[in-house]
TIVEX-199201 format. One line per 2 residues: their letters; for each residue x, y, z of N, C-alpha, C, O. Coordinates in pm, whole numbers, always signed. Layout:
<pts>
A = X Y Z X Y Z X Y Z X Y Z | ... .
</pts>
This chain:
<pts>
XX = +3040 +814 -1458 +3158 +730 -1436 +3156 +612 -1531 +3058 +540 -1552 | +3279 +600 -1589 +3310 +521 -1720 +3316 +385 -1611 +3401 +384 -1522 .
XX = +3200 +252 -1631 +3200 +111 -1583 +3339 +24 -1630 +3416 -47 -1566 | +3333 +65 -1772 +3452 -37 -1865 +3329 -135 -1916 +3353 -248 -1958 .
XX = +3207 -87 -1910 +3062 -199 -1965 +3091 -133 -2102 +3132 -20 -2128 | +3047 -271 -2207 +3071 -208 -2350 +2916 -198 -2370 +2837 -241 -2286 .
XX = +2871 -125 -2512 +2778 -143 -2523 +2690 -296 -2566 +2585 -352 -2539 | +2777 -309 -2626 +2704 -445 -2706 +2715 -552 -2570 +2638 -644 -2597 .
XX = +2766 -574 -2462 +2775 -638 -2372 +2644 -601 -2281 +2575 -687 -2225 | +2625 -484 -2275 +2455 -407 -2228 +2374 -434 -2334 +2256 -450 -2300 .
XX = +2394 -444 -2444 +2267 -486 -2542 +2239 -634 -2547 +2153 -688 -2615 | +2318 -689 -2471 +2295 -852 -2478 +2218 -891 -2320 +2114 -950 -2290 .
XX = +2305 -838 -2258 +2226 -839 -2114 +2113 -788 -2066 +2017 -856 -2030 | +2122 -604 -2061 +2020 -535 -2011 +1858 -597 -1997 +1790 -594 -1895 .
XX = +1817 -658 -2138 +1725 -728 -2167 +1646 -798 -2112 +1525 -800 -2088 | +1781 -886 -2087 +1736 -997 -1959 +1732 -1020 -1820 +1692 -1114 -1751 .
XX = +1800 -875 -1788 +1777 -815 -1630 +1646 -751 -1632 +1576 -778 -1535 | +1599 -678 -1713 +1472 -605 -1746 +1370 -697 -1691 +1315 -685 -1582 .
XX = +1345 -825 -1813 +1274 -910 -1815 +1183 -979 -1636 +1072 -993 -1584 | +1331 -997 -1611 +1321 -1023 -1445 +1225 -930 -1362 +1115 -942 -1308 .
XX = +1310 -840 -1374 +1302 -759 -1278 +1173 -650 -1305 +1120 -585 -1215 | +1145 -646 -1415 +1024 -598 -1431 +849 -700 -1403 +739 -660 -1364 .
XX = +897 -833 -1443 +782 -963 -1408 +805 -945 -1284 +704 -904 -1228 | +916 -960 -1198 +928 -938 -1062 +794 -864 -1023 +695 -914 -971 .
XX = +814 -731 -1061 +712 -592 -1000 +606 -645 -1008 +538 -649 -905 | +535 -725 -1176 +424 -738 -1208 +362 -855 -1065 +252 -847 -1009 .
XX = +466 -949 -1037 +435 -1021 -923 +379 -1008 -811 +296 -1070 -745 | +457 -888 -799 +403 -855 -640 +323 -752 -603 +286 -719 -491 .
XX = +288 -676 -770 +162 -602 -747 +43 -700 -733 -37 -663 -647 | +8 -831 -801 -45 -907 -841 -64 -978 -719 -167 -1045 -726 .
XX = +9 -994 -583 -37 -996 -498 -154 -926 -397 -227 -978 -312 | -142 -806 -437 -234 -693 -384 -283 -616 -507 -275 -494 -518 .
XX = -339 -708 -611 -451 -649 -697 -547 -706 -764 -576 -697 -884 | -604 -779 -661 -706 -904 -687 -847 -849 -765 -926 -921 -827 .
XX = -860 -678 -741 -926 -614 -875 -955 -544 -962 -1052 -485 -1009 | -768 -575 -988 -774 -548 -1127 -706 -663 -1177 -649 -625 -1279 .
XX = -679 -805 -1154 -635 -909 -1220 -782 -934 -1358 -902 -914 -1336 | -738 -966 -1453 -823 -1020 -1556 -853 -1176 -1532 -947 -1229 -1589 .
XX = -773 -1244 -1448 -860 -1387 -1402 -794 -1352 -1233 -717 -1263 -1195 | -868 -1472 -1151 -828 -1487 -1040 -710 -1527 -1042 -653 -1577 -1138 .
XX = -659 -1503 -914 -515 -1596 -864 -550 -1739 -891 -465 -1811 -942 | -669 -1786 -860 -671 -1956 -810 -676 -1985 -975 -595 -2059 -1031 .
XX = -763 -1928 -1029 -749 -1957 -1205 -599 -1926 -1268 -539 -2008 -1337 | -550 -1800 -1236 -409 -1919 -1249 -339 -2012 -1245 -288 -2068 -1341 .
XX = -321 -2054 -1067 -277 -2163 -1034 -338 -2307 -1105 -279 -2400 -1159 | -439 -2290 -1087 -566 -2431 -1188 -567 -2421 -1327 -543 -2526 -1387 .
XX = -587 -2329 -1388 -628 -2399 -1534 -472 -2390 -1593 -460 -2497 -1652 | -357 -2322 -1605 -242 -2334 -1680 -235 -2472 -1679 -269 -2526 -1574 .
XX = -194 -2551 -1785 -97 -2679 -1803 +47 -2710 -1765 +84 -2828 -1770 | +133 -2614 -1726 +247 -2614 -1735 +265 -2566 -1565 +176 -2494 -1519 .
XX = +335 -2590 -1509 +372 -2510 -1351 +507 -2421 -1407 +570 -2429 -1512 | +526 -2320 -1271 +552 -2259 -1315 +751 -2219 -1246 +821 -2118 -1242 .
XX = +770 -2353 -1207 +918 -2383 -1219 +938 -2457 -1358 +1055 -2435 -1392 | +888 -2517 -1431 +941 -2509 -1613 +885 -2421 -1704 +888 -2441 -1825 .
XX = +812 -2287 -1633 +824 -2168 -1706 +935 -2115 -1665 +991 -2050 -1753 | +1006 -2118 -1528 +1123 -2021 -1544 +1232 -2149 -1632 +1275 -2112 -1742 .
XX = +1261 -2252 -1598 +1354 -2299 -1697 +1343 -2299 -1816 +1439 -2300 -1893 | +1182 -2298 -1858 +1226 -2257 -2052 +1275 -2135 -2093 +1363 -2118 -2178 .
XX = +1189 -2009 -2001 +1254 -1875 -2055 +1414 -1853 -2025 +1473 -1769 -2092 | +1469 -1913 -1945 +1614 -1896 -1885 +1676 -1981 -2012 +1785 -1962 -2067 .
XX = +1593 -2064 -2038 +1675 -2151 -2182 +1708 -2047 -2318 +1812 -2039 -2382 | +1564 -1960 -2340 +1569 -1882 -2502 +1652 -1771 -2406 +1664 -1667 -2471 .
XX = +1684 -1764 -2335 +1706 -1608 -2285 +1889 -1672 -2360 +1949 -1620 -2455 | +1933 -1790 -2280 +2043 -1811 -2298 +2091 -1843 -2483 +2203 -1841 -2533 .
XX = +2003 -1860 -2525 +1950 -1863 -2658 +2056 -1729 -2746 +2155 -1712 -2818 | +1943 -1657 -2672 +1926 -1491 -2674 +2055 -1450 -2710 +2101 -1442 -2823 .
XX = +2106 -1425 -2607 +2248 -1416 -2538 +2364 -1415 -2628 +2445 -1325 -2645 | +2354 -1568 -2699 +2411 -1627 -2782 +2422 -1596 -2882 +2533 -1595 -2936 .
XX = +2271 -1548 -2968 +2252 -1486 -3094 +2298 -1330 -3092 +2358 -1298 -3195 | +2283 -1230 -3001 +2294 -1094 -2985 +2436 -1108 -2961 +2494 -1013 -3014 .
XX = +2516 -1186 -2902 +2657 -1134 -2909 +2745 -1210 -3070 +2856 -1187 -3120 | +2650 -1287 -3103 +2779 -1315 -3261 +2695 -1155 -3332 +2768 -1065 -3373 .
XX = +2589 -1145 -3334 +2540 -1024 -3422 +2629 -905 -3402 +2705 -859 -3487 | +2609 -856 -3273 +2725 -774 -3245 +2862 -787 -3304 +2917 -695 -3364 .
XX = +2934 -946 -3278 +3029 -919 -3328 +3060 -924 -3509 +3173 -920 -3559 | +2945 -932 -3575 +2955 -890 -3727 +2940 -760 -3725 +3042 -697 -3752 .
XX = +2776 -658 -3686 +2763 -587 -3708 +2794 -451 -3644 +2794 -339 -3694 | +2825 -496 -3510 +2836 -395 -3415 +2896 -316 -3425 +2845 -212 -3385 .
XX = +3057 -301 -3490 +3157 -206 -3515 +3104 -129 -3586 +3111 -11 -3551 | +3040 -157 -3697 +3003 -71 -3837 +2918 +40 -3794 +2955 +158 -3796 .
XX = +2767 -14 -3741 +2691 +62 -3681 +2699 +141 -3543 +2621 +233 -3514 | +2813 +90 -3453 +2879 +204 -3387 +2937 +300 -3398 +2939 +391 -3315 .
XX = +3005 +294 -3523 +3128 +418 -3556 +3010 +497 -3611 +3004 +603 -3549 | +2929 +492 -3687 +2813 +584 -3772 +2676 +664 -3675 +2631 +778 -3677 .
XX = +2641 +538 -3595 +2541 +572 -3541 +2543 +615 -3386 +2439 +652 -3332 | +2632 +612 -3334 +2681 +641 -3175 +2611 +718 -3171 +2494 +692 -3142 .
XX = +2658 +867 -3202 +2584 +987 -3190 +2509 +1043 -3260 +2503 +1165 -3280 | +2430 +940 -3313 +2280 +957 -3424 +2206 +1105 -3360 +2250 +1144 -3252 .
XX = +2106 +1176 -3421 +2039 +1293 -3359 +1908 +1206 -3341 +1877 +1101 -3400 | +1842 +1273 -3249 +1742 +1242 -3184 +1631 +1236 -3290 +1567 +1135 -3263 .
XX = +1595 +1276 -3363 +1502 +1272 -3532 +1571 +1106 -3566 +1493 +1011 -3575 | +1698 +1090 -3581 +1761 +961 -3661 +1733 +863 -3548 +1678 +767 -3604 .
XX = +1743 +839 -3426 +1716 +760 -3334 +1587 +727 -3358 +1560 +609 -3378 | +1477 +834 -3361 +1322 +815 -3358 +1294 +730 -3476 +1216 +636 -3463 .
XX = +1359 +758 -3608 +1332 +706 -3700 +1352 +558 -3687 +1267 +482 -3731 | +1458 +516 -3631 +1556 +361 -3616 +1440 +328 -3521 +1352 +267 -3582 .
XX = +1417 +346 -3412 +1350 +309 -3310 +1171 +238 -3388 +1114 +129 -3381 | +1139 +378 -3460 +998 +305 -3534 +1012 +214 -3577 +959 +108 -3543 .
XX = +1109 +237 -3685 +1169 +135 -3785 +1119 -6 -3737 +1032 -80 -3785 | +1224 -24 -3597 +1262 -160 -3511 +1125 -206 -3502 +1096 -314 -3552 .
XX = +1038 -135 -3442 +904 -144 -3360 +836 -197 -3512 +757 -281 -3469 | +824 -197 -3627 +766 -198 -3710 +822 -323 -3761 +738 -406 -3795 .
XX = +974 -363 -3776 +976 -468 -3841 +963 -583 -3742 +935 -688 -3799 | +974 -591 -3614 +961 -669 -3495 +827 -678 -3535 +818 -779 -3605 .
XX = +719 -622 -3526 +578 -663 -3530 +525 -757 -3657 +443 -849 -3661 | +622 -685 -3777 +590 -767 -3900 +628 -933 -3957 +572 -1019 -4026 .
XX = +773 -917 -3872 +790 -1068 -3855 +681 -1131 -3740 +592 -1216 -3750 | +727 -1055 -3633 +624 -1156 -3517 +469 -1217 -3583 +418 -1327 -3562 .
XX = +423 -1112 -3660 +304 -1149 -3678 +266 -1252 -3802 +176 -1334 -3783 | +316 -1249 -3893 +318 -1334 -3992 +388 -1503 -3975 +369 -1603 -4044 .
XX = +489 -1478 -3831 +537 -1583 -3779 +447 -1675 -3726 +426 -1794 -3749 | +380 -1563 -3622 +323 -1622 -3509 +183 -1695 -3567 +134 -1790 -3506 .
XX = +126 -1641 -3691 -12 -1658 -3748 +25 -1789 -3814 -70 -1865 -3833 | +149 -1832 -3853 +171 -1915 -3970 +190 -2079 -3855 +155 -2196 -3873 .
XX = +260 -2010 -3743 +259 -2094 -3657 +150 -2206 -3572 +158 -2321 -3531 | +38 -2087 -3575 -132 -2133 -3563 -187 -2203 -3650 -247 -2309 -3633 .
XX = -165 -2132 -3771 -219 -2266 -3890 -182 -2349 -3979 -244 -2382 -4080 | -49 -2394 -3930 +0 -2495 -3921 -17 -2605 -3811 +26 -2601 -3696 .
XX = -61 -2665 -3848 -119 -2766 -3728 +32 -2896 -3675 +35 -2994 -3600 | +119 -2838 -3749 +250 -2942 -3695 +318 -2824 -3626 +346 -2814 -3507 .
XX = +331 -2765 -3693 +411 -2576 -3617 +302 -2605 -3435 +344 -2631 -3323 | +193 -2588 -3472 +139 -2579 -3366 +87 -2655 -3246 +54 -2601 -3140 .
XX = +83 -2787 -3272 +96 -2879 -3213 +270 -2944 -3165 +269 -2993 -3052 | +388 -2946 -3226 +505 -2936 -3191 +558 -2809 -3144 +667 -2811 -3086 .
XX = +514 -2732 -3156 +591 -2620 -3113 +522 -2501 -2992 +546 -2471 -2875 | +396 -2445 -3127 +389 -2314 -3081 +238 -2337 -2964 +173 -2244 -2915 .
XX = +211 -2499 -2939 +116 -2521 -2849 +185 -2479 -2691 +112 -2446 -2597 | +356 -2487 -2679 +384 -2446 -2534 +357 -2374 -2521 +278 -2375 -2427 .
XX = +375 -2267 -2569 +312 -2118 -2515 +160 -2108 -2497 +130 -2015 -2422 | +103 -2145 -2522 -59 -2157 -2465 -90 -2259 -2417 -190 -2321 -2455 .
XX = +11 -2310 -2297 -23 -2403 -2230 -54 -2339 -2126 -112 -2400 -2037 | -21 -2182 -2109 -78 -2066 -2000 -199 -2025 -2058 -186 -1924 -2127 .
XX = -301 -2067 -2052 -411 -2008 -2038 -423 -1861 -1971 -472 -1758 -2018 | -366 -1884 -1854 -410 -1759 -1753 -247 -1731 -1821 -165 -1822 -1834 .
XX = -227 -1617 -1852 -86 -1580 -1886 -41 -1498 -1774 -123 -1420 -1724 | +80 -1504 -1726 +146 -1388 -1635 +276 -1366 -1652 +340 -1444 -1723 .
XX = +353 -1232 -1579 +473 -1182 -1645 +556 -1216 -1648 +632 -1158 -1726 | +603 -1312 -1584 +733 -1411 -1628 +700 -1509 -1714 +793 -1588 -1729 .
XX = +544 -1552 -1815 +570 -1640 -1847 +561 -1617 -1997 +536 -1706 -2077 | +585 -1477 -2030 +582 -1378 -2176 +704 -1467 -2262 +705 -1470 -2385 .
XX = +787 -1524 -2193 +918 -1571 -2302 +896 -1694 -2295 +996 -1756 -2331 | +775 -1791 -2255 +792 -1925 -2234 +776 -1988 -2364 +662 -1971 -2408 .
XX = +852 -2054 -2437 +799 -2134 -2590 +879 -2199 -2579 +965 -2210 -2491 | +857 -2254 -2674 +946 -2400 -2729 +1053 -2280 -2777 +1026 -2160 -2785 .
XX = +1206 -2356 -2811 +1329 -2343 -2823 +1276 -2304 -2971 +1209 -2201 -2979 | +1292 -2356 -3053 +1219 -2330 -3190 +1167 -2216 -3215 +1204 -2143 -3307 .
XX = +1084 -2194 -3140 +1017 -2090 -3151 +1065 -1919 -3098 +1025 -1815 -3149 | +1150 -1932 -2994 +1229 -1870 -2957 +1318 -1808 -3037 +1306 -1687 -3054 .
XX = +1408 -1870 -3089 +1485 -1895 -3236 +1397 -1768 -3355 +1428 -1656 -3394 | +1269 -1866 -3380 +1226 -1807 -3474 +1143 -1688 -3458 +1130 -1612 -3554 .
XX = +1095 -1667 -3366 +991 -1543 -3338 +1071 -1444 -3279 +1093 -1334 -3331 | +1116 -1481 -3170 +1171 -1337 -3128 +1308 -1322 -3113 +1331 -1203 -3094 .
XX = +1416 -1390 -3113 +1584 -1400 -3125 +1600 -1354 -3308 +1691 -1272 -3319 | +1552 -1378 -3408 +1546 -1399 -3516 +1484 -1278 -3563 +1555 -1215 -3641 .
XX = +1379 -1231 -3540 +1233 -1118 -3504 +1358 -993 -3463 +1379 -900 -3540 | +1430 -1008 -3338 +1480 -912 -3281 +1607 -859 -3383 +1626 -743 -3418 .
XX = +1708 -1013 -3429 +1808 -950 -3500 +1750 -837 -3631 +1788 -726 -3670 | +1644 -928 -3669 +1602 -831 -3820 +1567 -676 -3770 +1589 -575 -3837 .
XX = +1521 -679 -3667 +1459 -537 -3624 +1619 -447 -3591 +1625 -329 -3627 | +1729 -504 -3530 +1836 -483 -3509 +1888 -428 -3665 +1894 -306 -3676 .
XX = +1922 -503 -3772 +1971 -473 -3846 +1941 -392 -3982 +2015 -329 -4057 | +1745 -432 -3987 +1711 -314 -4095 +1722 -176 -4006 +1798 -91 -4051 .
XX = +1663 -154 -3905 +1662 -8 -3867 +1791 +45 -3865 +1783 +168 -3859 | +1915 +3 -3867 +2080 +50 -3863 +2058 +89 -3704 +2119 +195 -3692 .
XX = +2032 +75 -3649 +2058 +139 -3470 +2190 +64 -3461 +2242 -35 -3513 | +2225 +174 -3352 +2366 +117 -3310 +2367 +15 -3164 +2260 -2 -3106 .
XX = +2481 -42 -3115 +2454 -135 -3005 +2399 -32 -2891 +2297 -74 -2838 | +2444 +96 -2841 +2391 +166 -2731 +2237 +198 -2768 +2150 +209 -2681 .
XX = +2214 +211 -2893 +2041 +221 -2902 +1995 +93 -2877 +1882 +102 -2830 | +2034 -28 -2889 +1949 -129 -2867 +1938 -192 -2775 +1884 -299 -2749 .
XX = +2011 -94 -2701 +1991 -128 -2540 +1854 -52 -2495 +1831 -75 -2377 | +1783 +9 -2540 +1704 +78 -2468 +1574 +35 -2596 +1454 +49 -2572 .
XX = +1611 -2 -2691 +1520 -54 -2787 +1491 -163 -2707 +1394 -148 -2633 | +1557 -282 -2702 +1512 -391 -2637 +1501 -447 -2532 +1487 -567 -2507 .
XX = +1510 -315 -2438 +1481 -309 -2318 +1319 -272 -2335 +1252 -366 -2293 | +1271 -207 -2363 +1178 -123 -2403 +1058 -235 -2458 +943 -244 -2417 .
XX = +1134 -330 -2579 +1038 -445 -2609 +1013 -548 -2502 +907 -608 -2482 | +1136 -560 -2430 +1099 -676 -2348 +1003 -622 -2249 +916 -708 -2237 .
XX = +974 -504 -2162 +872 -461 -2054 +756 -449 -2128 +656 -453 -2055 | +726 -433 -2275 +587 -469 -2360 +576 -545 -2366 +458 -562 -2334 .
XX = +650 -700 -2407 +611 -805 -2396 +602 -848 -2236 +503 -913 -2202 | +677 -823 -2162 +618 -882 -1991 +474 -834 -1948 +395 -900 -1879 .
XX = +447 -663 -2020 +313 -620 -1995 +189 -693 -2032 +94 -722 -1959 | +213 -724 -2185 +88 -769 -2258 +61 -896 -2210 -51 -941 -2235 .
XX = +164 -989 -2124 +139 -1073 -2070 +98 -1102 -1902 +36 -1199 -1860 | +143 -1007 -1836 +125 -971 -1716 -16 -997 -1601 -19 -1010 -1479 .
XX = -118 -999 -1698 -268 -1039 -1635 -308 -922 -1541 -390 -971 -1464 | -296 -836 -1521 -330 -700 -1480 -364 -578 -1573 -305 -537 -1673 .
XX = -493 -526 -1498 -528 -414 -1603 -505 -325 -1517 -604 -313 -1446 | -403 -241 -1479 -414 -142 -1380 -386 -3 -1407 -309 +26 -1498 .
XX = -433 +70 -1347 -479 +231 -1354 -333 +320 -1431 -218 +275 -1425 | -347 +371 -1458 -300 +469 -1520 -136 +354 -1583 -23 +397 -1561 .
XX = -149 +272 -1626 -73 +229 -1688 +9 +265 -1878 -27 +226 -1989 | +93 +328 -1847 +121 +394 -1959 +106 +309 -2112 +59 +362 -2213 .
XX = +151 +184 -2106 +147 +103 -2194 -33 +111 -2244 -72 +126 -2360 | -100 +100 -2150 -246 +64 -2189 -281 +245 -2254 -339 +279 -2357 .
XX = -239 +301 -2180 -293 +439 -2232 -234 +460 -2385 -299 +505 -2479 | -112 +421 -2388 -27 +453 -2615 -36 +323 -2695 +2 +288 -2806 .
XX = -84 +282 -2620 -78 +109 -2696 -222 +24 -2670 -277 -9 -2565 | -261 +3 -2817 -431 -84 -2827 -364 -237 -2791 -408 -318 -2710 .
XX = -276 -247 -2853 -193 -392 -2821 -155 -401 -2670 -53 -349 -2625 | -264 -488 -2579 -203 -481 -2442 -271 -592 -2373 -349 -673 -2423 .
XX = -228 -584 -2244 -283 -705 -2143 -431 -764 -2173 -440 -880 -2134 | -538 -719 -2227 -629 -712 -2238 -653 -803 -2384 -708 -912 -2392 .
XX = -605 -738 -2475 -601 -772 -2583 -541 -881 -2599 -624 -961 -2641 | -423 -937 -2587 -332 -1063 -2566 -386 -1185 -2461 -342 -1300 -2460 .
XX = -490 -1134 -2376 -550 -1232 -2343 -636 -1309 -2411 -664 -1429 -2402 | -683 -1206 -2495 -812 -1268 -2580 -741 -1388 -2701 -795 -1487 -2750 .
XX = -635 -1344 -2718 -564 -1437 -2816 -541 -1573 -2736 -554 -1678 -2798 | -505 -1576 -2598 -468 -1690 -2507 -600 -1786 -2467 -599 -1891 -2402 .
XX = -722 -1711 -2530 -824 -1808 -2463 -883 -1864 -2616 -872 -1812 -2727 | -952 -1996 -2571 -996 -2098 -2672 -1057 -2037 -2840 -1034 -2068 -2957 .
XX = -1138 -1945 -2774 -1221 -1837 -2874 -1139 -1761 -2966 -1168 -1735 -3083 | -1043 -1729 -2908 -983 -1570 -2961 -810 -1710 -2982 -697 -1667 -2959 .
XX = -822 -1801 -3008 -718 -1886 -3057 -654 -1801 -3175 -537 -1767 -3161 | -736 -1755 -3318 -685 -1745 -3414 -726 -1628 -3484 -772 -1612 -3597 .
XX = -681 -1508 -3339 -731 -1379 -3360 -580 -1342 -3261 -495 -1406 -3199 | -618 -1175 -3298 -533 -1089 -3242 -377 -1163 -3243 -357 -1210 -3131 .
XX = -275 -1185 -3323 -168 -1242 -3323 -79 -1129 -3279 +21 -1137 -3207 | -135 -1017 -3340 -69 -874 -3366 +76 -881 -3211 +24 -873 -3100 .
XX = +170 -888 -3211 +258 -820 -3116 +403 -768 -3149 +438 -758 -3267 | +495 -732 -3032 +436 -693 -2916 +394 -516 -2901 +362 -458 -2797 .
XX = +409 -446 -3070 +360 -281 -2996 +215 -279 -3080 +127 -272 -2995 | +162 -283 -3200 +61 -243 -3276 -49 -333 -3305 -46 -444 -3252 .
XX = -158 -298 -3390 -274 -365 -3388 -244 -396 -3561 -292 -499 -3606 | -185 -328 -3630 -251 -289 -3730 -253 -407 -3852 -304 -381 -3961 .
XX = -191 -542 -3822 -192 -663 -3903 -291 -726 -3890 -337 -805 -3973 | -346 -690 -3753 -462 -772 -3740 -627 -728 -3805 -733 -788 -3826 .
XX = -580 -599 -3817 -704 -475 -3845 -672 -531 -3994 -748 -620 -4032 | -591 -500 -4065 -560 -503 -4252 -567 -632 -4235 -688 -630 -4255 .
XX = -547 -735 -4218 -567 -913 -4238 -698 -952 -4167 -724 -1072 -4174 | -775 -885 -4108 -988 -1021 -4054 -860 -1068 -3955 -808 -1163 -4012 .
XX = -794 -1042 -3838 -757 -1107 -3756 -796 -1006 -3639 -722 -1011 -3541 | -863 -948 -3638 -864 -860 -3496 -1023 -910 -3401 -1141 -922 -3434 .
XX = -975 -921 -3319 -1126 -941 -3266 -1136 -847 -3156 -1069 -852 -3054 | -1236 -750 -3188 -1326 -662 -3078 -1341 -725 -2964 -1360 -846 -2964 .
XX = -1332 -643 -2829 -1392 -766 -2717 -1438 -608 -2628 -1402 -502 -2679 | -1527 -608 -2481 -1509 -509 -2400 -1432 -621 -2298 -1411 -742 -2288 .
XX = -1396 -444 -2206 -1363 -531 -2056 -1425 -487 -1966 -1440 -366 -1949 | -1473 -573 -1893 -1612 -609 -1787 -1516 -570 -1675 -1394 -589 -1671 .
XX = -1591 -515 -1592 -1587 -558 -1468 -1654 -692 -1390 -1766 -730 -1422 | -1599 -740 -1317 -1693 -905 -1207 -1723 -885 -1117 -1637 -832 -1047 .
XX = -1873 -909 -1044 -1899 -874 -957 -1847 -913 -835 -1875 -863 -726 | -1728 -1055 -866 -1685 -1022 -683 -1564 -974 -746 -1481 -1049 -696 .
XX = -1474 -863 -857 -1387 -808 -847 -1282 -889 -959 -1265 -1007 -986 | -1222 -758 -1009 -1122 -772 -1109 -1204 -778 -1249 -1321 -740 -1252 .
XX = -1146 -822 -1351 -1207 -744 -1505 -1216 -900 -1555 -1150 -994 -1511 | -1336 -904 -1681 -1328 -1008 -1780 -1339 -954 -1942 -1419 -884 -2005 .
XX = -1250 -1006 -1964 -1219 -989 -2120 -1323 -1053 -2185 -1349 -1155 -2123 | -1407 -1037 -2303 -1510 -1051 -2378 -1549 -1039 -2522 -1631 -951 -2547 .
XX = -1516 -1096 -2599 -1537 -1086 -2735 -1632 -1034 -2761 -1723 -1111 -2731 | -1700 -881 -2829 -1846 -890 -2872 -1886 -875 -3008 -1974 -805 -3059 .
XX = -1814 -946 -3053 -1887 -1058 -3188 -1928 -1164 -3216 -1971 -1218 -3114 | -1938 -1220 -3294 -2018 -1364 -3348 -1857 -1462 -3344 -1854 -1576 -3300 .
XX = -1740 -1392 -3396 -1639 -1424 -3424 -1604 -1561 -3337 -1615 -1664 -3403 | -1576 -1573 -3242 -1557 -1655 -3139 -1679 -1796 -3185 -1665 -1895 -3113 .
XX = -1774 -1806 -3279 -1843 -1945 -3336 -1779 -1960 -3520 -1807 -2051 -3597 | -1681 -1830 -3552 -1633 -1887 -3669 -1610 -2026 -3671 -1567 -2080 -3773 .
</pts>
């Protein structure tokens, strides 16, 4: 049944219902999975800097951001790449889809790294987002406005416009990115989780970047490893189990006294 929903009106939204409603789930598993959380509940609540009623008002800020940028894009590009690509074949979709996944990672990462060592980038800006120490799934979009802008509103159009996808593919493209980025942030390692099983880039890994040690490692997001592997940015870690329950992430290199 035809809604009268356009696409590009679902490629602006879907996203940000996702976002919700998928951190939602991560929430309330996270109630009843004290082991498999990668820190405690109470180490959440305690060590973050930030609470977590102005994590939902910053992400509700870039989301509205978001919003803003995906519907003027649409209205430049959207017609063009609708009439051509609507009924792309499933080979041409796969291709657009990598594409996306590939140039999203290549900005993010060269962004996000440049952002770290810059010590004004990172101290004005890109220090909000690691004001979560303990990271969890609503708080994957929290940054400074700036940064928002530049990493992933900015990150997303380019991935939008080199791959040629059309607005109905990027509804499920960036639906798709946003539940990887709520994952890798989520603080749960749990069982048969599909993301952890096709993807080295995950909850595990993105923690190690959030703690003091692993500051100016693993930048790599939100699908691949492989900037960090070709650039001395990857850092090895295992994951432990704790003896009263749930997992610890662990660097096992020297790396962490660079």
């Amino acid at each position: 049944m035809d809604l009268g929903i356009s696409d590009e009106l679902l490629g602006t939204f879907a996203p940000i219902v996702v976002y919700w409603i998928y951190s939602g789930i991560y929430v309330v598993l996270g109630l009843f999975s004290e082991n498999y959380r990668l820190h405690s509940k109470q180490d959440e609540d305690e060590k973050n800097l930030v609470s977590k009623f102005s994590v939902v008002k910053g992400v509700l800020l870039q989301q509205v951001v978001q919003a803003v940028v995906a519907t003027l894009l649409f209205m430049v590009a959207g017609n063009d790449s609708q009439d051509t690509n609507q009924n792309a074949s499933l080979l041409v979709s796969a291709r657009q889809f990598i594409t996306g996944m590939l140039v999203m990672d290549t900005w993010q990462y060269f962004m996000h790294r440049y952002m770290h060592h810059n010590k004004f980038l990172y101290k004005h800006i890109h220090s909000r987002h690691h004001r979560l120490i303990v990271p969890y799934s609503f708080g994957a979009m929290y940054n400074h406005p700036v940064e928002g802008l530049l990493l992933d509103t900015i990150g997303g159009a380019l991935s939008f416009l080199i791959s040629g996808m059309s607005p109905r593919a990027s509804i499920f493209f960036f639906s798709f990115a946003t539940m990887k980025t709520v994952d890798d942030h989520c603080g749960l390692w749990l069982p048969g989780n599909l993301f952890h099983i096709f993807f080295n880039n995950n909850s595990a890994y993105h923690d190690i970047h959030h703690q003091l040690y692993g500051n100016k490692y693993n930048y790599s997001q939100p699908f691949f490893v492989m900037w960090d592997r070709i650039l001395g940015t990857y850092m090895p870690y295992t994951l432990d189990k704790k003896a009263g329950g749930g997992f610890e992430t662990r660097p096992c290199t020297d790396q962490k006294d660079d």
